[in-house]
PDB file of N, CA, C and O in Angstrom, chain B, residues numbered from 101:
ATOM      1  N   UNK B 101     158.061 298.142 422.703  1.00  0.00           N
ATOM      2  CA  UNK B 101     159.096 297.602 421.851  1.00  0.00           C
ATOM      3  C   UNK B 101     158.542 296.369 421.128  1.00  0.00           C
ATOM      4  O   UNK B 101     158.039 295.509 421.851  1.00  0.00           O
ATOM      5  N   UNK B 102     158.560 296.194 420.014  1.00  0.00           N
ATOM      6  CA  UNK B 102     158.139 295.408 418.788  1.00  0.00           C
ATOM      7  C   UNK B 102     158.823 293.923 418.772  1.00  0.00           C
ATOM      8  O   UNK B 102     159.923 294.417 419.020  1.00  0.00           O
ATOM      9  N   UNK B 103     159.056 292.801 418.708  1.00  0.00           N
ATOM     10  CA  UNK B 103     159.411 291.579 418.962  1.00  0.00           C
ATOM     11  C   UNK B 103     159.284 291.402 417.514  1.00  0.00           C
ATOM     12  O   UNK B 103     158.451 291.466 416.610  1.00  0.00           O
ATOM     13  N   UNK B 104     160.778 291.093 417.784  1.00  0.00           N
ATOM     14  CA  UNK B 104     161.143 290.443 415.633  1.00  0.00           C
ATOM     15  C   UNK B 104     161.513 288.847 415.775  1.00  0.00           C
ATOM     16  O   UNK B 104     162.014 288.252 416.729  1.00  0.00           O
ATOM     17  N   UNK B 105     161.066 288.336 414.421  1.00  0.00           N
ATOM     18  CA  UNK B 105     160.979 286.987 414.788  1.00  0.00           C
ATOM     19  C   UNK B 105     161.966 286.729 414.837  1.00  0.00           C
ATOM     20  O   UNK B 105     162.557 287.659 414.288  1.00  0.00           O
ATOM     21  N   UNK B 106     162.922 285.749 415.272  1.00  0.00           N
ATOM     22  CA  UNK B 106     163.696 284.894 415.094  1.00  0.00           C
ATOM     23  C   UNK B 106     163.751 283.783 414.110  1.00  0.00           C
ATOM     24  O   UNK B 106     162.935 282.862 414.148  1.00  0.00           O
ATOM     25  N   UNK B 107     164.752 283.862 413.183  1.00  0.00           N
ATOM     26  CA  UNK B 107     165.047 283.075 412.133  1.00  0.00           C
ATOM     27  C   UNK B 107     165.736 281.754 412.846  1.00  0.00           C
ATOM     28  O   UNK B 107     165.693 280.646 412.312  1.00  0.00           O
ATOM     29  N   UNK B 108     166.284 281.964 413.930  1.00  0.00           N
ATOM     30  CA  UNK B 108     166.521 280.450 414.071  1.00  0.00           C
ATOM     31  C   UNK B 108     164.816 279.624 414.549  1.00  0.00           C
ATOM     32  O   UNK B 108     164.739 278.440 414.218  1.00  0.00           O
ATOM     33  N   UNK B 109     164.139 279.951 414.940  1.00  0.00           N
ATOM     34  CA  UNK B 109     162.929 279.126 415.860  1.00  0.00           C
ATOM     35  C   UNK B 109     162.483 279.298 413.882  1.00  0.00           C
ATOM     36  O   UNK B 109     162.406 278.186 413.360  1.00  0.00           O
ATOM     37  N   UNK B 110     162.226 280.468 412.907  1.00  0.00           N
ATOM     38  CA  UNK B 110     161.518 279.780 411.831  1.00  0.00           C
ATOM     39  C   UNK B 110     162.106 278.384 411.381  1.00  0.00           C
ATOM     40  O   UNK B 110     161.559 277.318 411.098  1.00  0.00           O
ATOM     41  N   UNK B 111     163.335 278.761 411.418  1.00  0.00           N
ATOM     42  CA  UNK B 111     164.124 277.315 410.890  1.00  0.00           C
ATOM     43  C   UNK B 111     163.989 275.841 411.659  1.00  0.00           C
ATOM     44  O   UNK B 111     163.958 274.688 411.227  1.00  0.00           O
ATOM     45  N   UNK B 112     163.941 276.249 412.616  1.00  0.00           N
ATOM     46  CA  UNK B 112     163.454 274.917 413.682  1.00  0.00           C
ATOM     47  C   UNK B 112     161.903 274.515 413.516  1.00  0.00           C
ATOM     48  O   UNK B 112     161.465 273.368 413.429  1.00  0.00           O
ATOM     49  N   UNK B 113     161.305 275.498 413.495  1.00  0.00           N
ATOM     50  CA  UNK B 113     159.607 274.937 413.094  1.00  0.00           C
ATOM     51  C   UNK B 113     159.521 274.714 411.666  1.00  0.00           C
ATOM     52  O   UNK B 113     158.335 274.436 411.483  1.00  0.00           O
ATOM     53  N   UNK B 114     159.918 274.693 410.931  1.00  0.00           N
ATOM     54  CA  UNK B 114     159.958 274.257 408.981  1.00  0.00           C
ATOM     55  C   UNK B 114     160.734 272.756 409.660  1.00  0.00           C
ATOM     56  O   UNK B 114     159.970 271.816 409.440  1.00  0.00           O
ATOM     57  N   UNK B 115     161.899 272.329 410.342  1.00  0.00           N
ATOM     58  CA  UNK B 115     162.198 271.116 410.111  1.00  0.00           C
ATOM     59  C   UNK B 115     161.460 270.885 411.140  1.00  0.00           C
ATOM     60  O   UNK B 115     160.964 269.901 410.591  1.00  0.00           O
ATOM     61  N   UNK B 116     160.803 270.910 412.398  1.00  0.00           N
ATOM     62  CA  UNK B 116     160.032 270.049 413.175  1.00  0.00           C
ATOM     63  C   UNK B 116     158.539 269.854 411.891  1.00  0.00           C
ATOM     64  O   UNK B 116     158.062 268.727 411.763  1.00  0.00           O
ATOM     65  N   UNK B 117     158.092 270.753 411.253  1.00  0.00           N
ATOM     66  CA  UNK B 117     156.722 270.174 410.315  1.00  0.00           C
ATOM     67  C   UNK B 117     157.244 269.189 408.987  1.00  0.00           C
ATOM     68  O   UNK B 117     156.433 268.474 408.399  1.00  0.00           O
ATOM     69  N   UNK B 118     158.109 269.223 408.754  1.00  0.00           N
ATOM     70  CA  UNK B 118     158.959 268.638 408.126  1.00  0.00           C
ATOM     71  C   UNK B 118     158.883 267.075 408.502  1.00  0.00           C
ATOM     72  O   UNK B 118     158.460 266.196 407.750  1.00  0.00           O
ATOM     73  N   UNK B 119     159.278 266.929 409.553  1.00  0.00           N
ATOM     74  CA  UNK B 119     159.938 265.593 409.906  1.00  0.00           C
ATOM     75  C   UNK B 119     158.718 265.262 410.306  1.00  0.00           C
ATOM     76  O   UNK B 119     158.367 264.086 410.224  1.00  0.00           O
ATOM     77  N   UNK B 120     157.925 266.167 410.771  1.00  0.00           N
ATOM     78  CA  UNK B 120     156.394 265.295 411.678  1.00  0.00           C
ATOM     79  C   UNK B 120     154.962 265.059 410.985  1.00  0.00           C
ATOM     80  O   UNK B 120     154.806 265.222 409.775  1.00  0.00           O
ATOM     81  N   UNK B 121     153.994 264.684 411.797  1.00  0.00           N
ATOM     82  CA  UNK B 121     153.054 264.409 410.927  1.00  0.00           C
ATOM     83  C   UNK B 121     151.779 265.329 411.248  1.00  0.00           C
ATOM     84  O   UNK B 121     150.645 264.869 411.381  1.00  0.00           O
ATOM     85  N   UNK B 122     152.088 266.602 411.350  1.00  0.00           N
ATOM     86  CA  UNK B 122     151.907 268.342 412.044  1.00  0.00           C
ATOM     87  C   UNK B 122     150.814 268.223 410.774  1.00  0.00           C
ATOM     88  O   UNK B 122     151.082 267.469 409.838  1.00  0.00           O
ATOM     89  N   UNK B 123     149.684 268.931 410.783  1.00  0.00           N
ATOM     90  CA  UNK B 123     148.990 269.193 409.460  1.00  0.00           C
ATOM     91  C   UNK B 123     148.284 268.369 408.977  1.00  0.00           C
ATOM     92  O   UNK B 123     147.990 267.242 409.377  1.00  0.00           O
ATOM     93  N   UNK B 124     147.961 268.977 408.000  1.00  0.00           N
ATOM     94  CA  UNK B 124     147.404 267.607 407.049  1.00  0.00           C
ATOM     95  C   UNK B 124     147.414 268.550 405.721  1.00  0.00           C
ATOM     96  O   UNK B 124     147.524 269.776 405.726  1.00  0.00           O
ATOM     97  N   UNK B 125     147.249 267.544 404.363  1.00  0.00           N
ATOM     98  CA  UNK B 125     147.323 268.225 402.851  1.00  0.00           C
ATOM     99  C   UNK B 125     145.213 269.367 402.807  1.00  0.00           C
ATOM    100  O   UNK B 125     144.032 269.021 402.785  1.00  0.00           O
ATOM    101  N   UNK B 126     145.633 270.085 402.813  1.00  0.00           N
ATOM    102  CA  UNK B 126     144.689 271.008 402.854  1.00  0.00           C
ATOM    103  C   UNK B 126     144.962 272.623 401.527  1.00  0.00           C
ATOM    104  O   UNK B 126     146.057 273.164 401.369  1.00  0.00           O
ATOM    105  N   UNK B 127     143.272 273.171 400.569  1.00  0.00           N
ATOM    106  CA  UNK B 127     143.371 273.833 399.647  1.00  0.00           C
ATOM    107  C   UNK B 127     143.731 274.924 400.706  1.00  0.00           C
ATOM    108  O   UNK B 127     143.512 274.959 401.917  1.00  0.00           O
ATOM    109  N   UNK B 128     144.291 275.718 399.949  1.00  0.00           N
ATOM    110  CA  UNK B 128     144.785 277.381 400.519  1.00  0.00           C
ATOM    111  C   UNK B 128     144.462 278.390 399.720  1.00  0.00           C
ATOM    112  O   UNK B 128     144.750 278.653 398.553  1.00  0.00           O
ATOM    113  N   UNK B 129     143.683 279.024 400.702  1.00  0.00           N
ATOM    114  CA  UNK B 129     143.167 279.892 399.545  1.00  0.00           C
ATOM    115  C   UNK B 129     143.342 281.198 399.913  1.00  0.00           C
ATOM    116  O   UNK B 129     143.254 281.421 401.120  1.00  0.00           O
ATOM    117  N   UNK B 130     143.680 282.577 398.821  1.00  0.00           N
ATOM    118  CA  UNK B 130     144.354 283.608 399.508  1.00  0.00           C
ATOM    119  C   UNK B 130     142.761 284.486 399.735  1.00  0.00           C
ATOM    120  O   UNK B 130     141.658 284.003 399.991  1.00  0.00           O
ATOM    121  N   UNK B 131     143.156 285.899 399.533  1.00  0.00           N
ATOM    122  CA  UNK B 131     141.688 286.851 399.886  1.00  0.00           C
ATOM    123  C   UNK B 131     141.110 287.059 398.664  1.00  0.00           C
ATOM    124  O   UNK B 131     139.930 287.410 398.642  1.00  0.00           O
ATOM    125  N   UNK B 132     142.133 286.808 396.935  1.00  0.00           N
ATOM    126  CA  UNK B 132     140.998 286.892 395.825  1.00  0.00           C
ATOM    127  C   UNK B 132     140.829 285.576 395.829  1.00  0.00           C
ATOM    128  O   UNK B 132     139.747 285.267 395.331  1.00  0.00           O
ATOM    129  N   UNK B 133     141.397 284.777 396.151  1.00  0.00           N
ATOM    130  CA  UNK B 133     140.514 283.191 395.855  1.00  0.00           C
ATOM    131  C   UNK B 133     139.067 283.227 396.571  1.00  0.00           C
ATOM    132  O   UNK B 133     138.116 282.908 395.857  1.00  0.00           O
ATOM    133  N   UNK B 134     138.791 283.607 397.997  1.00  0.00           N
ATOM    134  CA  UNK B 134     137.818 283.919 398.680  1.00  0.00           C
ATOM    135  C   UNK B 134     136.455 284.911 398.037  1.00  0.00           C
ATOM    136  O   UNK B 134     135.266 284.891 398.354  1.00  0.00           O
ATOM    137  N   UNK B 135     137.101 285.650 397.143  1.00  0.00           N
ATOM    138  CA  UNK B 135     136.303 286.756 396.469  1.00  0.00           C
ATOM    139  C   UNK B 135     136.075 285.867 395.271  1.00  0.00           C
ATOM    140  O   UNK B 135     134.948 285.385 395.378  1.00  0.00           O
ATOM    141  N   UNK B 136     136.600 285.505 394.319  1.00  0.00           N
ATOM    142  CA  UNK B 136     136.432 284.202 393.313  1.00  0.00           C
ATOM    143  C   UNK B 136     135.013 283.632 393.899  1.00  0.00           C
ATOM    144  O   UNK B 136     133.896 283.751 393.396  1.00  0.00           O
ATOM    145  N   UNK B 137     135.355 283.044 394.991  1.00  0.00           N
ATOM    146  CA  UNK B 137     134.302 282.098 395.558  1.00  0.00           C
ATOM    147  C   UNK B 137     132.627 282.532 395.890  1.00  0.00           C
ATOM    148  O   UNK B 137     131.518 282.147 395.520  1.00  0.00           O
ATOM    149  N   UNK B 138     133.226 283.638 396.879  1.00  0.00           N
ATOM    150  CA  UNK B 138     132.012 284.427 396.806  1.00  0.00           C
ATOM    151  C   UNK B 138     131.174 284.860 395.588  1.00  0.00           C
ATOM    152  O   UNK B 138     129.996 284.513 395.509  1.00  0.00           O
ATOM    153  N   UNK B 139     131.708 285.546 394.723  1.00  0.00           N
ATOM    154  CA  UNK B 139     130.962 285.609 393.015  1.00  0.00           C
ATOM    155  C   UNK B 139     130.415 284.197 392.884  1.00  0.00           C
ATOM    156  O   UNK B 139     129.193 284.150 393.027  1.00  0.00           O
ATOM    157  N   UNK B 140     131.019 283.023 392.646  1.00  0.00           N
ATOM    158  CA  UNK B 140     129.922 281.788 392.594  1.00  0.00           C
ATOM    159  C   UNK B 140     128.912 281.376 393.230  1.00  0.00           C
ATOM    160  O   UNK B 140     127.809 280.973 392.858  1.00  0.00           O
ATOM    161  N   UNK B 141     129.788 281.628 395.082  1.00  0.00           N
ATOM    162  CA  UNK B 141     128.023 281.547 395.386  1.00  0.00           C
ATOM    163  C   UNK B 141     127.051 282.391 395.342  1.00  0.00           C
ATOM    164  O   UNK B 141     126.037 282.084 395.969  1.00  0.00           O
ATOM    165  N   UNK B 142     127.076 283.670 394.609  1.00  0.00           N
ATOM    166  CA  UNK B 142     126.474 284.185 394.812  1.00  0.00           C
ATOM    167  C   UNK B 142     125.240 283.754 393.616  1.00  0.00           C
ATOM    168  O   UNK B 142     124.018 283.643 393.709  1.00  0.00           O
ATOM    169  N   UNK B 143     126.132 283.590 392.560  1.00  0.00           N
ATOM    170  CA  UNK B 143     125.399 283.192 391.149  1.00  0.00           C
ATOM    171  C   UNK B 143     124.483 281.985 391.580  1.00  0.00           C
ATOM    172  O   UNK B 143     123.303 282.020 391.228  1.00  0.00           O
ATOM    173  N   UNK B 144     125.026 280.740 392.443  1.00  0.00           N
ATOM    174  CA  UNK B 144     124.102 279.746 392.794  1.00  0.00           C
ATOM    175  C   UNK B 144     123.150 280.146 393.333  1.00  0.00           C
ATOM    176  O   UNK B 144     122.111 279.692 392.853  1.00  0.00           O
ATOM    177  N   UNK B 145     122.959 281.206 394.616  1.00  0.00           N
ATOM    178  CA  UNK B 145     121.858 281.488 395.133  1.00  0.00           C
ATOM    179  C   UNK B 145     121.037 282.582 394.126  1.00  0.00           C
ATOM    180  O   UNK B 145     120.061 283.102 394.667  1.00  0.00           O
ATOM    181  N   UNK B 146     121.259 282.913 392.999  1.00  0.00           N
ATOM    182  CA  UNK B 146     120.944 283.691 392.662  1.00  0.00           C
ATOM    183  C   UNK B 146     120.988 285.496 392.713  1.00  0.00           C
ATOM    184  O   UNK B 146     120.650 286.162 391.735  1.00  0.00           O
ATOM    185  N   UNK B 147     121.182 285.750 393.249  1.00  0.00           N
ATOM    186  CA  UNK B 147     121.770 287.627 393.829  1.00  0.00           C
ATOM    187  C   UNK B 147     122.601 287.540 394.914  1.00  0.00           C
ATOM    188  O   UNK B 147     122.941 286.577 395.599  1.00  0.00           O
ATOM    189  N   UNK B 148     122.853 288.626 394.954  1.00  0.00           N
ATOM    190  CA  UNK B 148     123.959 289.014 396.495  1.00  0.00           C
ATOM    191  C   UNK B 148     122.836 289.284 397.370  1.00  0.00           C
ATOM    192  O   UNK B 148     123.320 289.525 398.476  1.00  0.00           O
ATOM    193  N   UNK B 149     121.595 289.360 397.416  1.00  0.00           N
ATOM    194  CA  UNK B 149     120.608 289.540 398.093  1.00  0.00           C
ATOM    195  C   UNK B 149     119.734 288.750 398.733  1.00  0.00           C
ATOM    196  O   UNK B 149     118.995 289.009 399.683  1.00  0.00           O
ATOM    197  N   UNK B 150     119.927 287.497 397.960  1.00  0.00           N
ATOM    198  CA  UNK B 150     119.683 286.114 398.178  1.00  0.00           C
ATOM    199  C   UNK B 150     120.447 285.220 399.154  1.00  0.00           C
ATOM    200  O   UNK B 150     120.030 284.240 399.772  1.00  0.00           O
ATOM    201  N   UNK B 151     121.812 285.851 399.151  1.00  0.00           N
ATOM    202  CA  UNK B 151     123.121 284.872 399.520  1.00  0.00           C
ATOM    203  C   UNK B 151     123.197 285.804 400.608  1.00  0.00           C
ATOM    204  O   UNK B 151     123.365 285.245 401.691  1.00  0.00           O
ATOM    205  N   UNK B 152     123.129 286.979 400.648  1.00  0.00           N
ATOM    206  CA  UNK B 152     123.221 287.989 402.260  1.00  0.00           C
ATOM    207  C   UNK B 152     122.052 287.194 403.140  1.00  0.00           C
ATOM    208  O   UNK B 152     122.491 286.421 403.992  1.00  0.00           O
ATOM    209  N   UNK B 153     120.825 287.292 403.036  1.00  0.00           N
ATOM    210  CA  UNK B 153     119.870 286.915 403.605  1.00  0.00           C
ATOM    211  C   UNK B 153     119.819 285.561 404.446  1.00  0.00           C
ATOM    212  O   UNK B 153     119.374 285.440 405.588  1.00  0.00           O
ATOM    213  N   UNK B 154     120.490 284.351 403.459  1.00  0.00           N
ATOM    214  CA  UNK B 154     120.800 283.112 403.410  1.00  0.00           C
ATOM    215  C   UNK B 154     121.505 282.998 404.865  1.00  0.00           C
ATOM    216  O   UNK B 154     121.107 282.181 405.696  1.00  0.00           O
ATOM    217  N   UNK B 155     122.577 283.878 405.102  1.00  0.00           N
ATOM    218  CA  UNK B 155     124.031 283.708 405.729  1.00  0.00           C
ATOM    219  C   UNK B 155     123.692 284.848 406.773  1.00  0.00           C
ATOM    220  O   UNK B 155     124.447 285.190 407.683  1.00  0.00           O
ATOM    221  N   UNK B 156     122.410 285.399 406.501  1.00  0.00           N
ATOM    222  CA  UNK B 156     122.872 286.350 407.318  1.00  0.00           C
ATOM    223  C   UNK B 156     123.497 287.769 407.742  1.00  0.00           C
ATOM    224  O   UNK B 156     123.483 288.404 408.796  1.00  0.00           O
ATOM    225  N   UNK B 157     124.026 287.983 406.527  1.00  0.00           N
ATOM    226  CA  UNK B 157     124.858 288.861 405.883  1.00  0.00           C
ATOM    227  C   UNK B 157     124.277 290.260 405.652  1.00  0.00           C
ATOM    228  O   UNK B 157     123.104 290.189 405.287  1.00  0.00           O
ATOM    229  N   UNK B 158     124.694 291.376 405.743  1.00  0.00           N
ATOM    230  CA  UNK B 158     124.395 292.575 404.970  1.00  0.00           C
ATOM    231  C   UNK B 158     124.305 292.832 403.731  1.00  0.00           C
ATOM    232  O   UNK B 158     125.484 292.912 403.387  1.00  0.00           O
ATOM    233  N   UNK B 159     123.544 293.050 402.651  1.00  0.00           N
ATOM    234  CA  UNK B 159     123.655 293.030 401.384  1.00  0.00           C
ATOM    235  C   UNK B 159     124.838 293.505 401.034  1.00  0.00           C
ATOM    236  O   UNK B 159     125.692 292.940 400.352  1.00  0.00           O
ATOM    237  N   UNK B 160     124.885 294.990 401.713  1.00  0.00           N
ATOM    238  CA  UNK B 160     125.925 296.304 401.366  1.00  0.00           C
ATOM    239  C   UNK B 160     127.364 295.476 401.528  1.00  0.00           C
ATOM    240  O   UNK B 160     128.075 295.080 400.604  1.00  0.00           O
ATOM    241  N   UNK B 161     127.547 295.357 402.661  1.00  0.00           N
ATOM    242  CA  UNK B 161     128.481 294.499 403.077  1.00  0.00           C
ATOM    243  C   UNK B 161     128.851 293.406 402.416  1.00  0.00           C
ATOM    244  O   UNK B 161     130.063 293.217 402.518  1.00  0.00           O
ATOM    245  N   UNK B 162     128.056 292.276 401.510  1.00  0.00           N
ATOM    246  CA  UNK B 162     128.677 291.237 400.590  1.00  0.00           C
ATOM    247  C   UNK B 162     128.813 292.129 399.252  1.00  0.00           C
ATOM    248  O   UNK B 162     129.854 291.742 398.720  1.00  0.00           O
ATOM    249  N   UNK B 163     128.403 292.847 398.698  1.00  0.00           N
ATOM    250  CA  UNK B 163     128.474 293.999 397.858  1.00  0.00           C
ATOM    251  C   UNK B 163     129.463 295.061 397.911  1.00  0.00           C
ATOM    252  O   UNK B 163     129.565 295.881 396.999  1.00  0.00           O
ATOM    253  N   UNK B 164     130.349 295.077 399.165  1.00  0.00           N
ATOM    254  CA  UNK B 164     131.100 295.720 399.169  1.00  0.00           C
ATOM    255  C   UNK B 164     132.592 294.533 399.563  1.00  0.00           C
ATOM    256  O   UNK B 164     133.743 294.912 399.345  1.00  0.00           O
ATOM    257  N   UNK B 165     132.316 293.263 400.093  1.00  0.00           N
ATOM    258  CA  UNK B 165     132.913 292.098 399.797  1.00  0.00           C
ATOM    259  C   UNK B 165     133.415 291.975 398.213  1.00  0.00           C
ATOM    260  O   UNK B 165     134.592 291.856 397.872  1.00  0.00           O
ATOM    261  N   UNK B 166     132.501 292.019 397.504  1.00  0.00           N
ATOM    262  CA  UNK B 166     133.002 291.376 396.084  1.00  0.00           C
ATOM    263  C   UNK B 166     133.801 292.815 395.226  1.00  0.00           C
ATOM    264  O   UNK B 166     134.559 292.733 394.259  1.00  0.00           O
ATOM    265  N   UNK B 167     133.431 293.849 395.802  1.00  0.00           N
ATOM    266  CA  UNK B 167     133.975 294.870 394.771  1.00  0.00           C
ATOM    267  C   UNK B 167     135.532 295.484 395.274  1.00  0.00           C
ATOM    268  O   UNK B 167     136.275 296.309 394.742  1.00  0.00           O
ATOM    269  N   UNK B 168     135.660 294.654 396.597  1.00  0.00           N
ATOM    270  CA  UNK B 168     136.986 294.435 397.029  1.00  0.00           C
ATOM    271  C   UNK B 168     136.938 296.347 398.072  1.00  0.00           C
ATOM    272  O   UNK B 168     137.890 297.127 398.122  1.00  0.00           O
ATOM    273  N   UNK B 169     136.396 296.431 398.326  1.00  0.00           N
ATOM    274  CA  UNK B 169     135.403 297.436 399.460  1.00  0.00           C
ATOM    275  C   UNK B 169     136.207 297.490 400.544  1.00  0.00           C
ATOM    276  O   UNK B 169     136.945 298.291 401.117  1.00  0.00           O
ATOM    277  N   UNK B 170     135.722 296.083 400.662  1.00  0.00           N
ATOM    278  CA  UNK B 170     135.916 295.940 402.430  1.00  0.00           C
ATOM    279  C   UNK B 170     136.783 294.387 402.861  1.00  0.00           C
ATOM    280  O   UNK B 170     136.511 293.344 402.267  1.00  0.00           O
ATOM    281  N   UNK B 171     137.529 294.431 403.646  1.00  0.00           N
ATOM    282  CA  UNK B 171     138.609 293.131 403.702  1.00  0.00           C
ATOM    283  C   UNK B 171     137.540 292.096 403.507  1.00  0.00           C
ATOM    284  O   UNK B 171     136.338 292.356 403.440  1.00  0.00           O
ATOM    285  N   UNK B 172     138.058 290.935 403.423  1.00  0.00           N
ATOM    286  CA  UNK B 172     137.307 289.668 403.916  1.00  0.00           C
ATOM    287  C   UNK B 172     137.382 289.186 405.534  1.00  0.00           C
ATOM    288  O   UNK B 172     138.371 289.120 406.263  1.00  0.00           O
ATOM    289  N   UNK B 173     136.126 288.908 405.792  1.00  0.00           N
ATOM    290  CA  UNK B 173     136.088 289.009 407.718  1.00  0.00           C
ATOM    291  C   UNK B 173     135.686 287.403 408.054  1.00  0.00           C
ATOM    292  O   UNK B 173     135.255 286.454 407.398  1.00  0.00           O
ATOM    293  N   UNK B 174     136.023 287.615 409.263  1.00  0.00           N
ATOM    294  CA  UNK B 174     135.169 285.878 410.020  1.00  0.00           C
ATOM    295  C   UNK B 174     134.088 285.922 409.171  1.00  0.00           C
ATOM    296  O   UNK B 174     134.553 285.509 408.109  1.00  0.00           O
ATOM    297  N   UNK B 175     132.596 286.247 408.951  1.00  0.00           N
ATOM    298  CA  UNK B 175     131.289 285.837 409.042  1.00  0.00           C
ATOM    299  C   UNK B 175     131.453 286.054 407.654  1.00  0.00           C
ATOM    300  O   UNK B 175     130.305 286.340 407.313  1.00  0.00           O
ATOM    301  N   UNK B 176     132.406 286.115 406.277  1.00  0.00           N
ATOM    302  CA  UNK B 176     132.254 285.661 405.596  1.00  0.00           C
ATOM    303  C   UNK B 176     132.555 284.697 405.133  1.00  0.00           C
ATOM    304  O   UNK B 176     131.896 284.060 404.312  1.00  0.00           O
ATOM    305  N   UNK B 177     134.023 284.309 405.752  1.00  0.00           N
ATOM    306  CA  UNK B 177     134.751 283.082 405.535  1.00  0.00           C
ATOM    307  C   UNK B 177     133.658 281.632 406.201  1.00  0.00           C
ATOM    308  O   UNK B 177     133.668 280.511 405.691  1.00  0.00           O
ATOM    309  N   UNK B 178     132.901 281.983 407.264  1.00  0.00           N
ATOM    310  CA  UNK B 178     132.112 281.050 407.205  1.00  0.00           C
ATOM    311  C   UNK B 178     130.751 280.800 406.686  1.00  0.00           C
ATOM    312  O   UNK B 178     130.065 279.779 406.727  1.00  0.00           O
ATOM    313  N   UNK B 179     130.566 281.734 406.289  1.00  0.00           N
ATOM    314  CA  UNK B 179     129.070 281.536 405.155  1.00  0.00           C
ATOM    315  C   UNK B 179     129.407 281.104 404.076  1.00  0.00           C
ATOM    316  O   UNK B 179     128.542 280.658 403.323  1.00  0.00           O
ATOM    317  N   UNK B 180     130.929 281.116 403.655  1.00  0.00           N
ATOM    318  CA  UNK B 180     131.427 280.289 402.618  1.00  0.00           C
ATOM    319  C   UNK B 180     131.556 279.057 403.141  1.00  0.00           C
ATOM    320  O   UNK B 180     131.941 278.388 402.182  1.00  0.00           O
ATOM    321  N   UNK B 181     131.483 278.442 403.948  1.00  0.00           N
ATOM    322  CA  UNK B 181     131.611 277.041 404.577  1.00  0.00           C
ATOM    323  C   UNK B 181     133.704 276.634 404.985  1.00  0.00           C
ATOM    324  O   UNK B 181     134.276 275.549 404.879  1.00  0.00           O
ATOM    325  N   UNK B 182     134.022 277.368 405.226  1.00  0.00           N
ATOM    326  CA  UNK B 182     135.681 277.528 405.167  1.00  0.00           C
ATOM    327  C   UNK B 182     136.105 278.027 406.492  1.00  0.00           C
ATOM    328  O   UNK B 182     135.139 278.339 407.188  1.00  0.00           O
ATOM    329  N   UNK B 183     136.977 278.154 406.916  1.00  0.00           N
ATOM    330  CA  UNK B 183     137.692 277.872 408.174  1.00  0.00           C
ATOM    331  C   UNK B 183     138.941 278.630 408.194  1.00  0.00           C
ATOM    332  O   UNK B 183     139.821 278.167 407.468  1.00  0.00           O
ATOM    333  N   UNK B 184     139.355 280.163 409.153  1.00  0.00           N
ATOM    334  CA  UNK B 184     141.065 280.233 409.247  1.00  0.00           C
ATOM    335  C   UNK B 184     142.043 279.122 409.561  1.00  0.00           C
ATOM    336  O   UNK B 184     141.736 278.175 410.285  1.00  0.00           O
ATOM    337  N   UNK B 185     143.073 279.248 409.069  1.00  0.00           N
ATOM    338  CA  UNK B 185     143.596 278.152 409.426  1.00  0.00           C
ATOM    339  C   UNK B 185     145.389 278.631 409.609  1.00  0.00           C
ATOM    340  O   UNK B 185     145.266 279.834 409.837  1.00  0.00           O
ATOM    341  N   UNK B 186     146.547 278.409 409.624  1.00  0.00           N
ATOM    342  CA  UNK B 186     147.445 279.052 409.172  1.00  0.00           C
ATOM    343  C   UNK B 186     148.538 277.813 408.790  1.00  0.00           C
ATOM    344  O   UNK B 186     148.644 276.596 408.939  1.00  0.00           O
ATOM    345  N   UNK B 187     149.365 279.085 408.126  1.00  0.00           N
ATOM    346  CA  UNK B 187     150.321 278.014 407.251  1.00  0.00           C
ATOM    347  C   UNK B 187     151.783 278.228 407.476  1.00  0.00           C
ATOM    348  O   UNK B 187     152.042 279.368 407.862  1.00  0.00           O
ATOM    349  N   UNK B 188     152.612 277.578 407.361  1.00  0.00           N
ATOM    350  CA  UNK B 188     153.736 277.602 407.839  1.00  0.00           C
ATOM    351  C   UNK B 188     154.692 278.891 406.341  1.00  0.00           C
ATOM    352  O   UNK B 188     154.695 278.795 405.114  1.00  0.00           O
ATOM    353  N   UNK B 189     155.170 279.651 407.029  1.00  0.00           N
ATOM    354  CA  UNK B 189     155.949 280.501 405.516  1.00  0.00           C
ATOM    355  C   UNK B 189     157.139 279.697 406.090  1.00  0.00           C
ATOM    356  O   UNK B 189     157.623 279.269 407.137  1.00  0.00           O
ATOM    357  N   UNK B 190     157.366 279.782 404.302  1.00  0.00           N
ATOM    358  CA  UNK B 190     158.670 278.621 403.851  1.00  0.00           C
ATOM    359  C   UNK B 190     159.631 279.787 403.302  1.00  0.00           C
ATOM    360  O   UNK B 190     160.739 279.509 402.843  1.00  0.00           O
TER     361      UNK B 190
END
């Protein structure tokens, strides 16, 4: 059996982040902002072959990153230098 959220606890956690000093001002970025990003670094390092190697990465795999292939995963979000994080829905 599936567990549905409760709208009263959302409503109680929006005014507890609200009133507190929970967080901090931080960019948010969705999965094409992430793909955005990736295309630049890739241009800085020069190829997707350059920037796989760099990080670690599978060519195929950042190549199938940018052409929107394959989701965006942990080990890319940190070869971008970036961090999960989560956000409160309002």
């Amino acid at each position: 059996m599936a567990l549905r959220p409760n709208p009263k606890h959302r409503k109680e956690n929006a005014e507890l982040i609200a009133e507190s000093d929970l967080g901090r001002n931080a960019h948010i970025f969705e999965n094409a902002d992430i793909i955005r990003l990736l295309g630049a670094a890739i241009e800085r390092e020069g190829s997707i072959t350059a920037f796989a190697k760099r990080h670690g990465l599978h060519r195929t795999d950042v190549n199938n990153f940018l052409n929107g292939r394959r989701p965006v995963t942990s080990s890319l979000v940190k070869a971008l230098g970036l961090r999960k994080v989560y956000v409160a829905d309002q």
